[in-house]
C-alpha positions in Angstrom: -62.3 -179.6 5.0 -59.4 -178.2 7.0 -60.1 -178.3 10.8 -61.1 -175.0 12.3 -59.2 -173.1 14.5 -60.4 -170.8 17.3 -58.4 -167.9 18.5 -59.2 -168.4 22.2 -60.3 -170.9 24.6 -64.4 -172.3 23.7 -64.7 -172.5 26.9 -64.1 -169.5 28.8 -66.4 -168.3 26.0 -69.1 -169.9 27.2 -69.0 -169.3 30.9 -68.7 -165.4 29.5 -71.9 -165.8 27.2 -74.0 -167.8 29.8 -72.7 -164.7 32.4 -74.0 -161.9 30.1 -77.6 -164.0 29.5 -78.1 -164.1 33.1 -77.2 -160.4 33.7 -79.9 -159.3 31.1 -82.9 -161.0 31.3 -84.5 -159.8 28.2 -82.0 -161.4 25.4 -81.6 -164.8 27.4 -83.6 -166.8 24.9 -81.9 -165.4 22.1 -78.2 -165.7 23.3 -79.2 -169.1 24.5 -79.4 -170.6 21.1 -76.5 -168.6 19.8 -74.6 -170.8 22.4 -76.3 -174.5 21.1 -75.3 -173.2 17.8 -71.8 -172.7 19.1 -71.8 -176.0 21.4 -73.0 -178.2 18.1 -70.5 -176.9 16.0 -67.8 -177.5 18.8 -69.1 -180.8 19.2 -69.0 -182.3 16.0 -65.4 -181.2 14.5 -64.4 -184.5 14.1 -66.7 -184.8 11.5 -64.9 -181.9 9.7 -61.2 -184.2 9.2 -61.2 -185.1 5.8 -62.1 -188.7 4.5 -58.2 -189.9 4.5 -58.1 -188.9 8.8 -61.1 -190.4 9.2 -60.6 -193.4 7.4 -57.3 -193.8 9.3 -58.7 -193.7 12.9 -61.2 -196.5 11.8 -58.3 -198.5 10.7 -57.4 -198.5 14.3 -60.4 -200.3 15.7 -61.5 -203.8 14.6 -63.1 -204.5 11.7 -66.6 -204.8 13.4 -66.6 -201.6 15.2 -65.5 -199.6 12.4 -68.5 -201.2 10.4 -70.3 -200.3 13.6 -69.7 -196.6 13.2 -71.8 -196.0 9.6 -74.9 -195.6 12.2 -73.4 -192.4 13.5 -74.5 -189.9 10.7 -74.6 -189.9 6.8 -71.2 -188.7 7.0 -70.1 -191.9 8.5 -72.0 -194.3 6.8 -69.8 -195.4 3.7 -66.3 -194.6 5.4 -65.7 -198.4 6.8 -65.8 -199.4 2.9 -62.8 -197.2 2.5 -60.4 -198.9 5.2 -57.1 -200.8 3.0 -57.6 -203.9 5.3 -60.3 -206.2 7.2 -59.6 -208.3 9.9 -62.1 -211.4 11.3 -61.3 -213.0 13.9 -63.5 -215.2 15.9 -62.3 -217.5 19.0 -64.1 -220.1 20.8 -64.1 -220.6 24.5 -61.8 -223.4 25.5 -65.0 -225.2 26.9 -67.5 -224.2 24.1 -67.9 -228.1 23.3 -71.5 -227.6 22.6 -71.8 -228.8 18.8 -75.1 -226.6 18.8 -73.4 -223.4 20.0 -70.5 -223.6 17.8 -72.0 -224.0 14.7 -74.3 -221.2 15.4 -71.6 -218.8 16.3 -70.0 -220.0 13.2 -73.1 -219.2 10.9 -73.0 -215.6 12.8 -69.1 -214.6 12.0 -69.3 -216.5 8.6 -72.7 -213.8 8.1 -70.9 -210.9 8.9 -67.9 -211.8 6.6 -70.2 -211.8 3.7 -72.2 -209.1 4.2 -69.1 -207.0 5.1 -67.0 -208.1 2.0 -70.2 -207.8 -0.3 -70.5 -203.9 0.9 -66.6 -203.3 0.7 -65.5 -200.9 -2.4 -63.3 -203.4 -3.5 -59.7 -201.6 -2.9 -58.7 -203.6 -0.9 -55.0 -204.3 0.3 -55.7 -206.5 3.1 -57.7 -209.3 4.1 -57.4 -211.8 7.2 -59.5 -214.2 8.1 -59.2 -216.6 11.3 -61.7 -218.8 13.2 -62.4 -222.6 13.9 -63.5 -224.1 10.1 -65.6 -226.5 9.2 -65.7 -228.1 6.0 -69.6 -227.6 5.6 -68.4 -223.9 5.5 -65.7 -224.5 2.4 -68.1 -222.3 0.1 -68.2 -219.6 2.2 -64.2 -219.4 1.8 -64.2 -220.4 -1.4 -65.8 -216.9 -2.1 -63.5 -215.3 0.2 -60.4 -216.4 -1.0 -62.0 -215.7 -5.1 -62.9 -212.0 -3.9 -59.4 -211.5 -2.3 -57.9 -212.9 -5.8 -60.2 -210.9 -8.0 -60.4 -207.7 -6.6 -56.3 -207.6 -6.3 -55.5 -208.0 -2.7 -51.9 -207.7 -1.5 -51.8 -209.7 1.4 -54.2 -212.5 2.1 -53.9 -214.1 5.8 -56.0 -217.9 6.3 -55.7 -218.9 10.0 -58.8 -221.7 9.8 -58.0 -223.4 12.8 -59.5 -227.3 13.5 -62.5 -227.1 15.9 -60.9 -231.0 17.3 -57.4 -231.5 18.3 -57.2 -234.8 15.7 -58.8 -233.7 12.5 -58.5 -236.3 9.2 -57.1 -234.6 6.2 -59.7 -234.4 4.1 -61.6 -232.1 7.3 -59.3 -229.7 6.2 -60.0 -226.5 3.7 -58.1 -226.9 0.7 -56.9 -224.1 -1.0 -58.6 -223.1 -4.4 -56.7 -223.2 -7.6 -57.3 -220.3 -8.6 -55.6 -218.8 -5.8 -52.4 -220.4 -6.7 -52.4 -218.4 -10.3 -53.0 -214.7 -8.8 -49.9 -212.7 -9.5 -51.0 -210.1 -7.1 -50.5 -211.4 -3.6 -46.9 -209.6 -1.9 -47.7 -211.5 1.2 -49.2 -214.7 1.7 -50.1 -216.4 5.0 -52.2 -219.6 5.8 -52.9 -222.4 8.7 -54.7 -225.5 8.7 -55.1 -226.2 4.6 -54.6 -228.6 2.2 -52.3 -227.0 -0.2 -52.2 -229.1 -3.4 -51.4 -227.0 -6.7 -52.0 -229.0 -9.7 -50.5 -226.6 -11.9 -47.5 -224.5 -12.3 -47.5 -221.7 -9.3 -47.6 -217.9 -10.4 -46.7 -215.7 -7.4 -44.6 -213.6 -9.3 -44.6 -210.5 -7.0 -45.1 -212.8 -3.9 -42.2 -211.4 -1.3 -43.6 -212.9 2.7 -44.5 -216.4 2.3 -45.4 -218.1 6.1 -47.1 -221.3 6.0 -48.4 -223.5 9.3 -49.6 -226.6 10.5 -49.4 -228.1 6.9 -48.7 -231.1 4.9 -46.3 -230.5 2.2 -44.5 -232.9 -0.2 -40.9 -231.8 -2.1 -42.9 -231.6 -5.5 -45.2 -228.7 -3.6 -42.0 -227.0 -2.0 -40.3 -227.0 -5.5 -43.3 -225.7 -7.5 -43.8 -222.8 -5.0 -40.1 -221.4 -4.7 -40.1 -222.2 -8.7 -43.0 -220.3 -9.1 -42.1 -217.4 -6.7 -39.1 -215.6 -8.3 -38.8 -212.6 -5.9 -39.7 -214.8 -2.5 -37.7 -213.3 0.0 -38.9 -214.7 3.4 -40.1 -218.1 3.9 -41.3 -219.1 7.1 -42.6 -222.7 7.6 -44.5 -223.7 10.7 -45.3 -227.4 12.3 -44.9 -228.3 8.7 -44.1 -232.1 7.5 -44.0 -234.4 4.4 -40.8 -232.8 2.9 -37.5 -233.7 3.1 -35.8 -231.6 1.2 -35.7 -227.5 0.8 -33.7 -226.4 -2.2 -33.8 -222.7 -1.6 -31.7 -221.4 -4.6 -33.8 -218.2 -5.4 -31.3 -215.4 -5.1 -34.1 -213.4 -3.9 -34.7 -215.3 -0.7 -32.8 -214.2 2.1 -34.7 -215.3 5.3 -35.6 -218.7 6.2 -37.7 -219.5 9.0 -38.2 -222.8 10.8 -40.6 -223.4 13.6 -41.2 -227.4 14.6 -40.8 -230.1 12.7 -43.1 -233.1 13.8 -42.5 -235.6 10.9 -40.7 -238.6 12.5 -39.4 -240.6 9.5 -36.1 -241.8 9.2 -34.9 -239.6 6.9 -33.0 -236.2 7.1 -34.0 -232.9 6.4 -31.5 -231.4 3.9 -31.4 -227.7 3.7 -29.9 -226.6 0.7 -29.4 -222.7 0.6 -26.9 -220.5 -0.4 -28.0 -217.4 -1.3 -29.4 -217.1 2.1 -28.5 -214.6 4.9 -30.6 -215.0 7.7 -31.6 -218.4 8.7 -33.9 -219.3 11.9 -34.1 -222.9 13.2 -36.4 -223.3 16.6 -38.4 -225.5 18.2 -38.5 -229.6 18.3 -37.6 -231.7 15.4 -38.4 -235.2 15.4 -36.2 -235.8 12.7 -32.4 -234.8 12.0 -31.5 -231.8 9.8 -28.1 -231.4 8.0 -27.3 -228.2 5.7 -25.4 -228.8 2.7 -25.4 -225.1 1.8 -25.4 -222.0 3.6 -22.5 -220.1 2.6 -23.6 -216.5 2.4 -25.1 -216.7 5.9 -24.9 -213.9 8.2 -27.1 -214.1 11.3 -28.2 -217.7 12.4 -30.5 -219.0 15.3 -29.9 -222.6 16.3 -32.6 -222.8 19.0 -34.3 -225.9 18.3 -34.0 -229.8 20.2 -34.0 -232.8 18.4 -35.9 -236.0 19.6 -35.3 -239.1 18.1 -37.9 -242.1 18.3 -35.9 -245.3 18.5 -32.2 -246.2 19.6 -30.8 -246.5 23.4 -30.2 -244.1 25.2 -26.4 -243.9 24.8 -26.6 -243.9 21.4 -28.9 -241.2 21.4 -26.6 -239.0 23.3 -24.0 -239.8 20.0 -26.4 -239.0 17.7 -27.2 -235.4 19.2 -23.2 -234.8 19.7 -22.8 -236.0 16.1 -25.6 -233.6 14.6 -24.6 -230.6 16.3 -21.3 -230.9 15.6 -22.3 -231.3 11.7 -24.5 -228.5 12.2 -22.6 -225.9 14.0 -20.0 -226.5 11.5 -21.9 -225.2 8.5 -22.2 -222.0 10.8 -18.7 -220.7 11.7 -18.4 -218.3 8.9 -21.6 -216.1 10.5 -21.2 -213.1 11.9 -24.0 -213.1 14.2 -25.4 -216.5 16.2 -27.8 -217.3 18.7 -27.2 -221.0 20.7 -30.5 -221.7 22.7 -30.8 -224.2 25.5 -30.7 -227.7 23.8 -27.6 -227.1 21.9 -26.0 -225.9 25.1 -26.8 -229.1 26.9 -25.3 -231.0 24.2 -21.9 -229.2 24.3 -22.1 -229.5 28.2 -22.1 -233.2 27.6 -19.0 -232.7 24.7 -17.0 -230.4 27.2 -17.5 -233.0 29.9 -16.0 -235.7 27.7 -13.2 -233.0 26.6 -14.5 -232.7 23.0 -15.0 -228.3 21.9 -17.3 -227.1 20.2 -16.2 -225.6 16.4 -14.3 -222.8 15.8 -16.7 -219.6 15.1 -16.0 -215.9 13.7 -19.3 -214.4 15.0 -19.1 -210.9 16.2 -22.1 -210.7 18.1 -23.1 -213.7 20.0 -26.7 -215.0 21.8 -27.6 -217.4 24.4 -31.2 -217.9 24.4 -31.5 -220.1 27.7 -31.8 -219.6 31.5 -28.2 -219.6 33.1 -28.3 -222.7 35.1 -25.6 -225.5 36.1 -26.6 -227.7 33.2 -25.5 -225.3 30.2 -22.6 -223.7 32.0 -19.9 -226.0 30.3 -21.9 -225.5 27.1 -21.2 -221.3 27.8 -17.5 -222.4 28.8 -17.5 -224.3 25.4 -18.5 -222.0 23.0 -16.4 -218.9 24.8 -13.5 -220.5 24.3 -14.3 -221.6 20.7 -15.4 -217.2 19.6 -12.3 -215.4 19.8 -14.0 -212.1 17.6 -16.9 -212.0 19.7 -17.6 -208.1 20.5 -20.7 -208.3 21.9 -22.9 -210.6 24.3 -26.5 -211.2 24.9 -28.5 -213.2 27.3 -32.3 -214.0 26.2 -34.6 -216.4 27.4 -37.4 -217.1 24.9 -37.4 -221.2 25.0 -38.1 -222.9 28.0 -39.4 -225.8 27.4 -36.8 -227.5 24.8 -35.8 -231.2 25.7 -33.5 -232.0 28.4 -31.3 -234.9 29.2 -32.1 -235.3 32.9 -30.1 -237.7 34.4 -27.3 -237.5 32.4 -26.9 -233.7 32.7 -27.5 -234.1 36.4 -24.6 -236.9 36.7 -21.7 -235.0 34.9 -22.5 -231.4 36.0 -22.4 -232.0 39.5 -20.8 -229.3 40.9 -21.6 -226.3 42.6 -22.5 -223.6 40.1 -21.5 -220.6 42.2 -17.7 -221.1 42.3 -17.9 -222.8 38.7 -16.4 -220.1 36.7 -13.7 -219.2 39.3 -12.3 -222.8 38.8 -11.6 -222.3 35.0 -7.9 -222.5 34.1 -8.9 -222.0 30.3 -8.0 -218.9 28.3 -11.0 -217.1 27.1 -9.5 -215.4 23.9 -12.8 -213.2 23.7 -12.7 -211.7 27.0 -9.6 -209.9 26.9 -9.5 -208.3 23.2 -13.1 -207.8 21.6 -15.9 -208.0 24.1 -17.2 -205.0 24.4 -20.8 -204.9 25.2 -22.9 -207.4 27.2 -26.9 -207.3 27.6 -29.1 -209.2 30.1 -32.8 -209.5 28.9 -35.3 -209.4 31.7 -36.7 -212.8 31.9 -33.5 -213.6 33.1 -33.5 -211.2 35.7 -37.0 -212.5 37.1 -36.6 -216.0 36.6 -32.3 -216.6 36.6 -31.6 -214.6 39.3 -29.2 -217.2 41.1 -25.9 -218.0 42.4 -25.5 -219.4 38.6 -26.3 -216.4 36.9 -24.6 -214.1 39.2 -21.0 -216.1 39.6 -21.0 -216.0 35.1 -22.0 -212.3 35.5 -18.9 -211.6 37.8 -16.9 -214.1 35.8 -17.4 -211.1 32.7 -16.5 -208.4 34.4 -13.7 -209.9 36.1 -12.2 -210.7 32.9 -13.5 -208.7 29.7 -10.6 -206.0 30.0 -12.1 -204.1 27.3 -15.5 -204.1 28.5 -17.6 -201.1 27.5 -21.0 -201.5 28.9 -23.2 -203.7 30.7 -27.1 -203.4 30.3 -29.4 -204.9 32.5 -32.7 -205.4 32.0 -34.1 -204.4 35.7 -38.1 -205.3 35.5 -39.4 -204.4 39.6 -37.9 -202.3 42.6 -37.9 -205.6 44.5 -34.5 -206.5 42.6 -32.9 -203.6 43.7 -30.5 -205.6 45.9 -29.5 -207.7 42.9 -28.4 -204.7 41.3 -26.8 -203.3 44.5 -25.1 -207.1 44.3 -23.8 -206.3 40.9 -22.6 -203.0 40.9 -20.5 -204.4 43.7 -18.2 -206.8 41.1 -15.0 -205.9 40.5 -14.2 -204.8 36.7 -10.7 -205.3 35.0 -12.1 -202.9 32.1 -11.8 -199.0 33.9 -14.0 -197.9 31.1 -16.8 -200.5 31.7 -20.2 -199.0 33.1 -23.1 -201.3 34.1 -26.0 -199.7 33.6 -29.8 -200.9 35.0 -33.7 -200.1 32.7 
């Protein structure tokens, strides 16, 4: 029903009908229920929206107070069964270590899954399910994960998180296999299983595949990429076992990496080149090498690797070694990210007088703070991107592996008058960079001598500099910004401008 639409304001109406009862005493009670009439119907026009609005506004709250709202009226009572997804998500408090209390909040959300997917129409598109598992439980999701495959679901997100911090493998839900021959999943996302297919895999319309905290073997890896023909993100999370990704699906064009923890000897090859965005971050406890990435277009190398044995001087050969390798395979790309770690590592190379690879990015990222220890990194790499047309400065890592002493003993220098004792040519600076951004992290937490002396050092010397945005987070930087606006620019068309 369409909403109704009064020609003039409810309210003045009232004050004018309350007015006239009180000026004729005789049709009060009469006039007095035309106005409840009025005020009823005034109050309930949200009721009037048609199923679709109503159904969308639930879709807004969480899954148990839109199942809440069917004891409003009979008009509300089915309209929860309508909504396209359900969301469960239960969290413990980080000193709930009562066995007791656990398992009874448990047996509680666990209730209200199954008495909320038993009264669902069974249309749906989503289903998500996240809380602390159990094995006793494994029936329960069984039946969940079989409802989301029978009824058709599109997207199916398992987050069933360990209730210890060391759980055994076989503690761990494993994934039905039935689930692993439903053609109807687009998106597929799941934590914390045991993901062992002991047939052929049939995600043929499977297009977001993101799995975490997971043991994988290269059999597994091959049977899902073989069996998921139109994959075109792959994100893998705290995942180990494998040694080998073979991603030769011209479909997939996004490969995330977050964390490696397997600490065996051998190398992670990454085999990819149909492959145009490719995101490596995090720490590895094992070396990577790619042996294929030709078509790649953006790339984010923002990951540390820590390796278990060796001395110490030999691990600071290994690292230059594997970044060179790897920043090699990534010259053609048109837009990179370097984050703290590999930084560090060409600090150490431009200290010994070795540069970093030649690139041909256009837009180029340094995810780190700006502090004296990755300054000769940022000296390395500018010299090394002559095309480079636009700059940005990101913090998102913090906590990537240092080299402490070593770091400490070759960049000692003062950072503030670093940049202004640089004979080198940056090619960059004086053609192509055009735009530079400052993200606000670095504002709050890299507001320095460091950062300020390679913020002057830009806008001394990019001569075709366009704009500079800086990310300006509290009134209590405003002399920061006053400090800024006070560099000199070669570039008379450069404007810095502060949100």
């Amino acid at each position: 029903m369409a909403d109704r639409n009064p020609t003039w304001d409810e309210n003045q109406a009232l004050l004018l009908a309350e007015e006239s009862c009180r000026s004729c005493p005789k049709q009060t009670m009469g006039r007095r229920k035309k106005i409840r009439r009025f005020e009823a119907a005034a109050v309930d026009r949200i009721s009037e929206c048609p199923d679709s609005v109503l159904v969308h506004i639930l879709s807004l709250l969480s899954t148990v107070d839109a199942v809440k709202t069917q004891v409003l009226s009979k008009r509300w009572r089915f309209l929860w069964t309508f909504l396209p997804s359900l969301r469960f998500r239960s969290y413990m408090s980080e000193d709930s270590d009562d066995e007791d209390f656990v398992a009874e909040m448990n047996n509680e959300f666990v209730a209200f899954v199954d008495k909320t997917l038993s009264s669902s129409n069974g249309k749906l598109k989503k289903l998500e399910v996240e809380f602390e598992y159990e094995r006793r439980l494994a029936s329960n999701v069984d039946w969940w994960t079989r409802f989301a495959a029978i009824i058709g679901v599109e997207e199916l997100r398992l987050q069933l998180r360990p209730l210890g911090i060391e759980v055994h493998d076989n503690e761990r839900y494993e994934l039905p296999q039935l689930l692993y021959g439903n053609s109807w999943f687009k998106e597929l996302h799941f934590s914390w299983c045991r993901v062992i297919p002991k047939g052929n895999v049939a995600w043929y319309f499977l297009k977001k595949l993101s799995i975490g905290d997971v043991k994988l073997s290269n059999d597994v890896i091959e049977r899902i990429l073989a069996g998921s023909p139109v994959l075109e993100t792959l994100e893998l999370h705290f995942c180990e076992g494998f040694s080998r990704l073979a991603v030769t699906n011209s479909c997939l064009k996004k490969l995330i990496l977050r964390v490696c923890l397997d600490g065996n000897d051998s190398e992670l090859e990454i085999l990819a080149p149909y492959l145009l965005s490719l995101d490596i971050s995090g720490c590895f406890w094992r070396s990577c090498r790619f042996m294929n990435v030709s078509s790649l277009v953006d790339a984010v190398f923002n990951c540390s690797f820590a390796f278990l044995e060796g001395d110490r001087a030999n691990d600071y050969e290994r690292c230059q070694n594997l970044v060179g390798g790897l920043l090699a395979s990534l010259l053609h790309v048109k837009n990179l990210t370097l984050g703290t770690w590999a930084l560090e590592v060409l600090s150490i190379m431009e200290a010994k007088g070795l540069s970093s690879p030649m690139f041909n990015c256009k837009c180029l990222t340094f995810d780190t703070e700006i502090d004296k220890y990755v300054l000769p990194g940022i000296a390395n790499v500018l010299k090394s991107t002559p095309n480079v047309e636009a700059l940005i400065m990101t913090c998102t890592f913090s906590s990537l592996r240092r080299f402490g002493f070593r770091l400490a003993e070759l960049c000692n220098y003062n950072g503030e008058h670093y940049w202004t004792s640089q004979k080198w040519n940056y090619k960059c600076l004086t053609p192509h960079l055009k735009s530079v951004s400052v993200a606000e992290r670095l504002m709050i937490y890299c507001c320095d001598s460091n950062f300020f002396s390679f913020i002057q050092f830009l806008l001394r010397n990019a001569r075709v500099l366009q704009k500079m945005v800086i990310s300006k987070p509290q009134k209590k930087y405003f002399k920061a910004a006053q400090k800024l606006l006070s560099f000199p620019r070669s570039s008379p068309d450069a404007v810095v401008i502060f949100y």
